[in-house]
N, C-alpha and C positions, 0 to 999 in steps of 0.2 A: 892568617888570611881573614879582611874584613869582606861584607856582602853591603851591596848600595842597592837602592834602588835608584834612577837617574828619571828624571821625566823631561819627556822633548814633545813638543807639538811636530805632528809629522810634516802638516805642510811645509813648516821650517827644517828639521832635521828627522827623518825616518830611518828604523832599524835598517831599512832597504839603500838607503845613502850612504850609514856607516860601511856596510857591504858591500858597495860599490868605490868605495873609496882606496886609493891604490893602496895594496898588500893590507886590506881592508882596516884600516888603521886611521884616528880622525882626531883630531882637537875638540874636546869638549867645553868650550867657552862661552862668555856671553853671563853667565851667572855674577849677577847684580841682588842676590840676597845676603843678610852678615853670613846669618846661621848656616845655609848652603856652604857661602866660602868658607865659613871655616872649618867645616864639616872635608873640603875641599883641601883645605891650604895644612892643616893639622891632623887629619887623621886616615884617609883614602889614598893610599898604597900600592906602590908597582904589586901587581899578580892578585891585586880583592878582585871581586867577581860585583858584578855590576848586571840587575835586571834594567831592563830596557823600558821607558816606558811611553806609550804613547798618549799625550794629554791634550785637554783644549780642542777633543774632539768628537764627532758621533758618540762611539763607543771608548772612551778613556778604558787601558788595559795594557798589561804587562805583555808585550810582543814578543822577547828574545833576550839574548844573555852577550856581555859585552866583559874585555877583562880592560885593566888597566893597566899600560904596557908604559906608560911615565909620569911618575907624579906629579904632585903639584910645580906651579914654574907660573910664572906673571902672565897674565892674560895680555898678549900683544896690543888685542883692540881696545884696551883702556885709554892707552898712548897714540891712539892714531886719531885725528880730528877729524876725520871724515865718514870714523864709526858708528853704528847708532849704540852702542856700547862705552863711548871716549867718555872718560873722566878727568875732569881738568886738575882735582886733587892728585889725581897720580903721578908716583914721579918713577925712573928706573930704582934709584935709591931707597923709595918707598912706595914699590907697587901696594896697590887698594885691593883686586881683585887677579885670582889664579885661576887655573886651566886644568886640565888631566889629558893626556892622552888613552883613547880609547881603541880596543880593538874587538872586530865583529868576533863572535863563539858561535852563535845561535839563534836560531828563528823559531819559534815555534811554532807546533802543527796548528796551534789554534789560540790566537789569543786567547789571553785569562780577562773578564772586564773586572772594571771597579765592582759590579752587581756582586758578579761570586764570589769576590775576594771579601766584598764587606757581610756578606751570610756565612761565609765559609767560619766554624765556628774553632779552628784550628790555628787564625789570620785575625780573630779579633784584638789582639794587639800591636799590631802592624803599625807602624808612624803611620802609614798610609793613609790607615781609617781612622785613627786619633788626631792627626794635626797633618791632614790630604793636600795640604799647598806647598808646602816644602819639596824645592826642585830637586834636593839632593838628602836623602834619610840613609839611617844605617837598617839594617835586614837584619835580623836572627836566622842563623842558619838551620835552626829549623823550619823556618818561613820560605828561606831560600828554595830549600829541598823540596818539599810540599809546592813549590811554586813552577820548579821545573816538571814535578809528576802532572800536575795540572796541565800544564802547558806539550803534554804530551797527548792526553786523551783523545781522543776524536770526540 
């Protein structure tokens, strides 16, 4: 089992949408980076554990825990021309960009922000805080763990 961390801008997609989403289960697409996809398309696995993140916003901060319930598979909206994601390179025979399907786990009691993660001196080497733009990074599960006790505290 691998551990991601996933970053979504909420107004776009929030932990609270995955959650809402029937038998809380959602298509995570739209990811137009190489290194994301292929973080996506080669190594993010039915049953990793995925932190939730929310980015691009007030407070950027790890929200809730999500699993990956089907891997990788061609991102529908590459092929669709009326996506804001369509790529004209793409073909069925040679999809560009993949998807994951994702499923809600967990919310937690209190976001974790960028602030504590980046002093937390347990998380200094987190993709996070070494190279913070990447939609999709891999977790050490000891960061994982550390990250779900965090996100329990009051």
């Amino acid at each position: 089992m691998n551990y991601w961390l996933f970053k979504s801008e909420p107004d776009e997609y929030s932990i609270d949408d995955l959650a809402a989403e029937p038998a809380q289960t959602g298509r995570w697409d739209g990811i137009r980076n190489y290194q994301a996809r292929n973080f996506l398309r080669d190594r993010v696995a039915g049953g990793d554990g995925v932190l939730f993140y929310h980015s691009a916003c007030k407070v950027p901060a790890v929200v809730g825990t999500a699993e990956v319930v089907r891997a990788a598979y061609p991102d529908p909206a590459q092929f669709a021309p009326d996506s804001p994601y369509f790529d004209p390179k793409a073909s069925a025979e040679k999809p560009r960009w993949f998807c994951v399907d994702l499923r809600w786990r967990s919310k937690f009691m209190r976001p974790v922000p960028l602030a504590e993660i980046k002093a937390d001196p347990l998380l200094q080497e987190m993709v996070l805080v070494k190279q913070g733009r990447l939609s999709i990074q891999p977790v050490e599960r000891e960061e994982w763990e550390h990250l779900l006790q965090l996100g329990q505290k009051p």
